[in-house]
C-alpha positions as CSV (number, residue, x, y, z in Angstrom):
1,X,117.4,90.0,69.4
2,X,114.5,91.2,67.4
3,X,114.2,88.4,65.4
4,X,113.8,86.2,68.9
5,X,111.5,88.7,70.7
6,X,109.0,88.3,67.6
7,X,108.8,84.4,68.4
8,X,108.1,85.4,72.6
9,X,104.9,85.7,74.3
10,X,103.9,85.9,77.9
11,X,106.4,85.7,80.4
12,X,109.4,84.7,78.2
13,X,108.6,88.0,76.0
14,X,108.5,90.5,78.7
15,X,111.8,89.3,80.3
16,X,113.4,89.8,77.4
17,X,111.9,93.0,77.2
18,X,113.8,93.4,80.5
19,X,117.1,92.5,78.9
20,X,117.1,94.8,75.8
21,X,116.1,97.4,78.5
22,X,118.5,97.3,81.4
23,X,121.6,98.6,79.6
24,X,120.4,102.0,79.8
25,X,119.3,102.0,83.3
26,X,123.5,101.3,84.2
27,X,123.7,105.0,85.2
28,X,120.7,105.0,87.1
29,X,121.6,105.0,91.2
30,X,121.6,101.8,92.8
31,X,118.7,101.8,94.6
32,X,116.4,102.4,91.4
33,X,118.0,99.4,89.7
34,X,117.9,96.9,92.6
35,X,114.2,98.3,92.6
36,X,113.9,97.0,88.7
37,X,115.4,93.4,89.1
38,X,113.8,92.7,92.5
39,X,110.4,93.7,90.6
40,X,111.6,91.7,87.3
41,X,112.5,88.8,89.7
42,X,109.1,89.0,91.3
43,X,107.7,88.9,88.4
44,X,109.1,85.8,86.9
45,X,107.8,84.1,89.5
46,X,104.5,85.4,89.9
47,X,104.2,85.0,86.4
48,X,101.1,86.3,84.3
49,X,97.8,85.5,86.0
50,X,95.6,82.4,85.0
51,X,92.1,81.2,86.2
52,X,93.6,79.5,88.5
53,X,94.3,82.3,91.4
54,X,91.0,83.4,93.1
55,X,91.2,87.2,92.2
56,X,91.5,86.2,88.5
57,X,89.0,83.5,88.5
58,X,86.6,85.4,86.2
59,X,89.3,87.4,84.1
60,X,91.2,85.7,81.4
61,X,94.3,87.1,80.4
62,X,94.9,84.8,77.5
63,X,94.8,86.9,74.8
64,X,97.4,88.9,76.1
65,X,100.0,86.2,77.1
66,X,99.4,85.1,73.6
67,X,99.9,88.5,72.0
68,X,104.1,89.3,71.0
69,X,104.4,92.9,71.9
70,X,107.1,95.4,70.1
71,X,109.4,96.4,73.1
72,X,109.7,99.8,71.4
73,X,106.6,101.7,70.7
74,X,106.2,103.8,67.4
75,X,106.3,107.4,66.5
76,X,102.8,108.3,64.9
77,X,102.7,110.8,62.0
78,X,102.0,114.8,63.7
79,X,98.5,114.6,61.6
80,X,97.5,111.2,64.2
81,X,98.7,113.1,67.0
82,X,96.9,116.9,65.9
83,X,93.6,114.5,65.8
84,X,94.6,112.8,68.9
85,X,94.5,116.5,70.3
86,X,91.4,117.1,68.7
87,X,89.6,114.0,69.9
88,X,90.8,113.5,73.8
89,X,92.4,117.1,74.9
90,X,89.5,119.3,77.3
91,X,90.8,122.7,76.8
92,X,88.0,123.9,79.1
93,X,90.3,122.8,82.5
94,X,91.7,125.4,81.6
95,X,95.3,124.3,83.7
96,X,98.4,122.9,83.5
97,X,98.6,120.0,80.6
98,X,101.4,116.9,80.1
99,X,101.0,114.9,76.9
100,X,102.7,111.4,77.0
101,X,102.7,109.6,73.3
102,X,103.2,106.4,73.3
103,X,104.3,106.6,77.0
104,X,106.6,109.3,75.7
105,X,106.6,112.3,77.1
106,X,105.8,115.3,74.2
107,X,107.3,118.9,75.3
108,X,105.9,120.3,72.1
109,X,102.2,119.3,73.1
110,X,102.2,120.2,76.9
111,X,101.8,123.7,78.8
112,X,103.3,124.1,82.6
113,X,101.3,127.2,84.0
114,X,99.3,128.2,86.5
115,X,100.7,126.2,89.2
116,X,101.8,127.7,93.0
117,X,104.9,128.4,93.6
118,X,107.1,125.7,94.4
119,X,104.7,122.5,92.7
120,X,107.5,120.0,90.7
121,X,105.4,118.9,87.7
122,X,107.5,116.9,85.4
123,X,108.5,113.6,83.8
124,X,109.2,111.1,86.2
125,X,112.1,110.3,83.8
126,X,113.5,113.9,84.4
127,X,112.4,113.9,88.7
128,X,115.0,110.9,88.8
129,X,117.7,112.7,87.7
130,X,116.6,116.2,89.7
131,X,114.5,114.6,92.5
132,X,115.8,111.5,93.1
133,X,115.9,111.9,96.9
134,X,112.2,113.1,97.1
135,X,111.4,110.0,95.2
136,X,113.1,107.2,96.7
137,X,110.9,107.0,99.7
138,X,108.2,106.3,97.8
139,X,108.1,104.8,94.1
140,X,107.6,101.5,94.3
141,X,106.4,101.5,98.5
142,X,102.7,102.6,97.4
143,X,101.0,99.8,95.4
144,X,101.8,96.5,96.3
145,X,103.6,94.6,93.6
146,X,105.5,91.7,95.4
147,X,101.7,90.0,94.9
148,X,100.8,91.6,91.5
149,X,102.4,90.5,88.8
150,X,101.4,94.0,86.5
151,X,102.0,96.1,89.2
152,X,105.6,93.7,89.5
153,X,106.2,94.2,85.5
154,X,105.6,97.8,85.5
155,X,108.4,98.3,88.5
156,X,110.3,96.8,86.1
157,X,110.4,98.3,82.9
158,X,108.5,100.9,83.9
159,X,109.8,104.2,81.3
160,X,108.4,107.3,81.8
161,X,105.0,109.1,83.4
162,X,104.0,111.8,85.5
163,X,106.0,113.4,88.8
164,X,103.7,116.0,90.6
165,X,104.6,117.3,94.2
166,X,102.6,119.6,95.8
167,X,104.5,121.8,98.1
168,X,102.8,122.1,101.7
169,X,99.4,124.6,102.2
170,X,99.5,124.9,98.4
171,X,96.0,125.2,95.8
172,X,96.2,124.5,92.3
173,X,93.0,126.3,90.9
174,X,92.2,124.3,87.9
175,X,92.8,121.0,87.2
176,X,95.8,119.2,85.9
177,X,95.0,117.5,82.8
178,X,97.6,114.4,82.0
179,X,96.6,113.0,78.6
180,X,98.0,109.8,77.3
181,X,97.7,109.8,73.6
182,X,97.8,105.8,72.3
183,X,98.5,103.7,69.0
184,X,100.0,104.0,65.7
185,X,101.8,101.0,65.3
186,X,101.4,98.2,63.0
187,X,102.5,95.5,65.1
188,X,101.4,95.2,68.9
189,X,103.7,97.3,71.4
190,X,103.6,97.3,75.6
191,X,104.0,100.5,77.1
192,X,104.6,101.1,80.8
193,X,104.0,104.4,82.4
194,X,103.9,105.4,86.2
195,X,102.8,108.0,87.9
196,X,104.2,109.4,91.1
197,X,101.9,111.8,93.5
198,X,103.5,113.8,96.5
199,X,100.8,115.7,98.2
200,X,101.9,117.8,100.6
201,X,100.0,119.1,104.3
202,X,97.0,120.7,103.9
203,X,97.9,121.2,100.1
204,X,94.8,120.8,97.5
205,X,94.9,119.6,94.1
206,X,93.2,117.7,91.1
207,X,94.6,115.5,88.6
208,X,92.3,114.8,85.3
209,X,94.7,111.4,83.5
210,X,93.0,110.7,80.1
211,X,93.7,107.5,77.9
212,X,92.6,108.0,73.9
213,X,93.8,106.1,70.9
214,X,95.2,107.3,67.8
215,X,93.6,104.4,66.1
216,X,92.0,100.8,66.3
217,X,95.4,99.1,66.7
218,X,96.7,96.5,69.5
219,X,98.9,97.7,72.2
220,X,99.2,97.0,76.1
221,X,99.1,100.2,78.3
222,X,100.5,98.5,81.6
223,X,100.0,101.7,83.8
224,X,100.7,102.5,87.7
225,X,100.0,105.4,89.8
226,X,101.1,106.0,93.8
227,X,99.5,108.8,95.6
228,X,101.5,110.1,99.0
229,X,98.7,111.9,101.2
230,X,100.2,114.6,103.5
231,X,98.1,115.7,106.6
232,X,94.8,117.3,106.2
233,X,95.5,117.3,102.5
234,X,92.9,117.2,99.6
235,X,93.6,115.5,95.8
236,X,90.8,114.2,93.3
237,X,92.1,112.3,90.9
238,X,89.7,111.3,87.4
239,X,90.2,108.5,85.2
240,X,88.7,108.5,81.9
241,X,90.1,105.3,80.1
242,X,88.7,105.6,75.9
243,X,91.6,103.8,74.8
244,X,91.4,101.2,71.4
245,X,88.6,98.8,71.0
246,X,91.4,96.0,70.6
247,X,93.8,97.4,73.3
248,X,94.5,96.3,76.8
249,X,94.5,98.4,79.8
250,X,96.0,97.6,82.9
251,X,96.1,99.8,85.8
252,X,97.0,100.0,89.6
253,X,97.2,102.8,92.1
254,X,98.2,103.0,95.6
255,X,96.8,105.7,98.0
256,X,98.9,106.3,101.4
257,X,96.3,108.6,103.6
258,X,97.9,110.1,106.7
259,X,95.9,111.8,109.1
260,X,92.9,114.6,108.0
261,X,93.6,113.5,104.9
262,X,90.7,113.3,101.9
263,X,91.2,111.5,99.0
264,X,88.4,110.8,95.7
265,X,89.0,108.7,92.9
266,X,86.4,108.6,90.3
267,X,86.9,106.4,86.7
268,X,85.3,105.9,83.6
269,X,86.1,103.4,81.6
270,X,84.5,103.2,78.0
271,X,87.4,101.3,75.7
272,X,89.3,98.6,75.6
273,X,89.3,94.6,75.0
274,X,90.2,93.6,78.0
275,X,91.1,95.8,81.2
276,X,91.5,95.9,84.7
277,X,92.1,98.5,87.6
278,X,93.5,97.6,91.0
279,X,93.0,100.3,93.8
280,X,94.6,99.8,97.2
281,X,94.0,102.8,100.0
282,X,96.1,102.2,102.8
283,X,94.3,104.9,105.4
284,X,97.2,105.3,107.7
285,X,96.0,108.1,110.1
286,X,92.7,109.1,112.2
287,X,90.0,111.4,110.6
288,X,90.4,110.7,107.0
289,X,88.0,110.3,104.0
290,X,88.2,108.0,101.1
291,X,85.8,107.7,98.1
292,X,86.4,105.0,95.6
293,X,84.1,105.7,93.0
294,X,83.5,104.4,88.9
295,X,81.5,103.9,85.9
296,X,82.0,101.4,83.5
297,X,79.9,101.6,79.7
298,X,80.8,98.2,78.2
299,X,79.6,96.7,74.6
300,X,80.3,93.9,72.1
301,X,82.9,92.2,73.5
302,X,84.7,93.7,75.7
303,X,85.8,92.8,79.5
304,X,86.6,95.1,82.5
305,X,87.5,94.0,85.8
306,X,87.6,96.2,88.9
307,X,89.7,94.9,92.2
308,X,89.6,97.3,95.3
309,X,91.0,97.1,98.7
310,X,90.4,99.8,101.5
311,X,92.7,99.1,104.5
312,X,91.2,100.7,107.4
313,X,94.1,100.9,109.9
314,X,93.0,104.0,112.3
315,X,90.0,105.4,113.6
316,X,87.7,107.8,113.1
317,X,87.6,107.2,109.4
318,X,85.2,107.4,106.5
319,X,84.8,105.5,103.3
320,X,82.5,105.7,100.2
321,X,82.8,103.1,97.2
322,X,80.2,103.2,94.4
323,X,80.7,101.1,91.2
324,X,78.5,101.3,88.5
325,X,78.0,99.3,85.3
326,X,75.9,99.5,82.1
327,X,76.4,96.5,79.9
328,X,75.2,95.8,76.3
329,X,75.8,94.1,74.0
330,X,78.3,90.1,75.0
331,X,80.3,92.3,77.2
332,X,80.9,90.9,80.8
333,X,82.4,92.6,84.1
334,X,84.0,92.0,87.2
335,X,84.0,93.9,90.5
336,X,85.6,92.3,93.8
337,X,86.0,95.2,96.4
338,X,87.2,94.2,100.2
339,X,86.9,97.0,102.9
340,X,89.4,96.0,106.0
341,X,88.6,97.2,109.1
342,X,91.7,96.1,111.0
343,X,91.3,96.0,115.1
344,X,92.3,99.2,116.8
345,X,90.3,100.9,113.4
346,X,87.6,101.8,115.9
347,X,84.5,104.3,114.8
348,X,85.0,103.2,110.9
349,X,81.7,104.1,108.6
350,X,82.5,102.4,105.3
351,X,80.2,101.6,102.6
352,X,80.3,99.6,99.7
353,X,78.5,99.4,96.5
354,X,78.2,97.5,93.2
355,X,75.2,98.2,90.7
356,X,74.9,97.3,87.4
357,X,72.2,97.4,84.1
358,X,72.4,95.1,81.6
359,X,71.0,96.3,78.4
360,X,71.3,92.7,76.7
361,X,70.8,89.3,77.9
362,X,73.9,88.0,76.9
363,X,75.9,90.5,78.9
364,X,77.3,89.2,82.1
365,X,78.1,90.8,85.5
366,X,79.8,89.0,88.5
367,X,80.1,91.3,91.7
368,X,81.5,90.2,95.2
369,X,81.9,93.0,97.5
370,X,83.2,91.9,100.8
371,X,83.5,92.8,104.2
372,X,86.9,91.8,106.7
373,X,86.2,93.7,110.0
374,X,88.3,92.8,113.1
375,X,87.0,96.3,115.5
376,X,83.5,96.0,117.5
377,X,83.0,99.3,117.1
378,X,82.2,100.0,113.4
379,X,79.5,101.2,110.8
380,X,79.9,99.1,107.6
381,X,77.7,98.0,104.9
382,X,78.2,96.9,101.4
383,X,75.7,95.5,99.0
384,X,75.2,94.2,94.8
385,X,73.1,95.0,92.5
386,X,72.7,93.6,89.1
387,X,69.7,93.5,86.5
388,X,67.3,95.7,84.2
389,X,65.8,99.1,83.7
390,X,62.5,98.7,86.6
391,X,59.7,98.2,84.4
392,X,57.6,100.6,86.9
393,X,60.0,103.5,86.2
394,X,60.0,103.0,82.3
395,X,56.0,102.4,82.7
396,X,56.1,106.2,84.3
397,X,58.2,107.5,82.0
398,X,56.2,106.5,79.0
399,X,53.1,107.9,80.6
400,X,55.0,111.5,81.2
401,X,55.0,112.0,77.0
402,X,58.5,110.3,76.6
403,X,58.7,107.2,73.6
404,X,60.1,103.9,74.6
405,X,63.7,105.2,73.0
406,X,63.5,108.1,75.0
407,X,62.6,106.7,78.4
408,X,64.8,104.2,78.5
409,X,67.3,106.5,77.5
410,X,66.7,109.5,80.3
411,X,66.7,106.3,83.1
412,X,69.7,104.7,81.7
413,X,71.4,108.3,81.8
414,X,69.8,109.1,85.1
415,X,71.0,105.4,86.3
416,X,74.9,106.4,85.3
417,X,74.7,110.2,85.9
418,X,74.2,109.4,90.2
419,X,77.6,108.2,90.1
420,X,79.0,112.2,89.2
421,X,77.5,113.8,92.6
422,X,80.9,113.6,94.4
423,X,82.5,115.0,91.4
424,X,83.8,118.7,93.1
425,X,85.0,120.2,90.0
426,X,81.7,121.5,87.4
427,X,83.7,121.8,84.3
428,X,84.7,118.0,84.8
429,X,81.5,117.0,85.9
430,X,80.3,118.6,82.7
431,X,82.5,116.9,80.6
432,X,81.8,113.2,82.2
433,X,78.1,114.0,81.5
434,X,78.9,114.6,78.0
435,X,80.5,111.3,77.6
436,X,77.5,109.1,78.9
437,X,75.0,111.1,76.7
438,X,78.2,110.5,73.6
439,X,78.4,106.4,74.8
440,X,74.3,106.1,75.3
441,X,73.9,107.7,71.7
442,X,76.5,105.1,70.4
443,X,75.9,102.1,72.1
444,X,72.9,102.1,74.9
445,X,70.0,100.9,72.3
446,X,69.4,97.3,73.6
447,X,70.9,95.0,71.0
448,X,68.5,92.6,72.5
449,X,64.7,92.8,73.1
């Protein structure tokens, strides 16, 4: 079998990936593995993406249906993974930490404490042998994968990944920090991790989920995350995605908001060749809030794609999506957001918002917000942005003492830092800053004048 998954790509390699998987799902209950081959079936058919389908248009996946992937991922050496700590770990959260290697979870590397009574924090490998009946309502109903082929794949041969339930009225203090440590093989390997989210009523939490690489090598993280929103509950979750300069990253979420409920997203997104996210809010109850926010810092070569969909389906609701992008460099980006507004969502107030600086010509943005409203009754807006520092700010700039390094520099930072306002927690706010002053000293000099 290893000899014929070496000569695979694309579609034919990841069902085979499927087949040297299954056996040890045999003891798994029934309704997990019907889950797996109805997803591996939609998948086959859906196959992976080409230009051809709309939302795909401007992203090529090419390089990775002609890449042969390792089904099993390595083990890298305990001095890659003590740097790995070193590099991507925030110790200043100061909660709760679960280390995944590889998509593995690492006991040795993680803490548990600090959490209210009650909270399940474990591997979702574990939670389907202890929680299987909390989790079967759930995994695999939150983001849509009978239309996504990645979203498909990863119900499929999904392994391992995060199971956190927050028990009703409950606070976790400090953030949980779920750090996905990447690399160390010589050939290319596919990971699949998924993420399951239970957030009780009125319960309150915040999730920090870190990508870093061990090293420069070629691997797919195919990642998905579903987020269950009790009522009048609270959870920000924070993406920072720093993963290899030749890796893929793939991830979707699914948010299901009932009513009262807030929910913030915010992502960064500084590594990898090729990637994508795909966020879908359903907002399922009256009086919720929703912000969709992220911050892509792209150079050389690389390509990032953003798809969002906020379903308005009650009233009374609010919505904020900002996305912003600084480009250097031949690196391109997409963003295609859609806010819904279906017809009984009456007194909806959604905005949307794409902006983006390009520090080199040859970079390339292509943003299509979008509007589908079928309610009289709404407030909705959505606009794009896409071009150069304004030479009347830089002009000001210079004449306040700064160089033309230096100016161009504080509006760059200034252009990126806006996006942090709705970050709640200051010691992650802190740390985001950090990294746009670490990617503007590393990257934001305009390779082109």
């Amino acid at each position: 079998m290893a000899e014929i998954l070496e000569e695979r790509t694309g579609r034919e390699l990841f069902e085979e990936h499927y087949d040297v998987l299954a056996p040890a799902w045999n003891d798994a209950p029934a309704w997990l593995r019907d889950l797996r081959r109805d997803a591996m079936t939609r998948f086959s058919e859906l196959d992976l993406p080409t230009a051809r389908l709309e939302e795909w248009r401007q992203t090529s996946v090419e390089a990775l249906r002609g890449t042969s992937f390792a089904v099993e991922a390595p083990v890298p050496t305990p001095e890659a993974i003590e740097e790995g700590l070193r590099q991507y770990d925030i110790p200043e959260l100061g909660g709760a930490r679960l280390v995944f290697i590889n998509g593995r979870f690492s006991p040795e590397h993680s803490r548990i404490e600090g959490l209210p009574v009650g909270t399940v924090i474990r591997p979702l490998s574990e939670a389907l042998v202890e929680d299987g009946g909390a989790i079967e309502p759930f995994l695999g109903r939150l983001a849509p994968w009978q239309d996504h082929a990645f979203a498909a794949l990863n119900t499929a041969l999904f392994t391992d990944g995060l199971f956190l339930s927050l028990p009703t009225d409950s606070v976790i203090e400090r953030p949980i920090h779920l750090l996905h440590l990447n690399g160390g093989g010589e050939r290319p390997f596919a990971m699949h991790t998924r993420n399951l989210i239970l957030v009780g009523s009125g319960a309150k939490g915040l999730l920090v989920e870190s990508y870093g690489a061990l090293d420069g090598s070629v691997y797919f993280t195919n990642s998905v995350t579903e987020v269950e929103m009790g009522r009048d509950s609270y959870f920000d979750h924070h993406k920072i995605q720093r993963e290899s300069a030749e890796a893929f990253h793939f991830q979707s979420m699914g948010i299901h908001q009932h009513s009262g409920s807030k929910f913030d997203a915010h992502a960064m997104t500084e590594g990898g060749i090729l990637g994508r996210n795909d966020i879908y809010a359903h907002i399922d109850g009256e009086h919720c809030d929703t912000i969709l926010n992220g911050l892509y810092m792209l150079t050389g070569n690389q390509m990032f794609d953003t798809h969002t969909l906020l379903d308005h389906a009650r009233p009374h609701c609010h919505s904020r999506e900002i996305y912003k992008g600084i480009l250097n460099g031949h690196s391109k980006a997409v963003f295609r957001g859609k806010i819904l507004v279906r017809q009984h969502a009456q007194k909806t107030d959604a905005v949307q918002s794409s902006k983006n600086l390009l520090l080199s010509h040859e970079a390339q943005v292509n943003a299509q917000p979008q509007l589908e409203i079928y309610a009289d009754d709404v407030k909705c807006t959505h606009g794009a942005t896409i071009g150069q520092l304004d030479p009347d700010a830089l002009f000001y700039a210079k004449t306040r003492g700064l160089s033309e390094v230096e100016a161009k520099a504080l509006l760059t930072f200034a252009f990126a830092n806006d996006n942090l306002y709705e970050v709640v927690d200051e010691t992650v706010r802190e740390h985001l800053e950090g990294r746009i002053h670490h990617w503007l000293e590393q990257h934001g000099a305009p390779e082109e004048e």
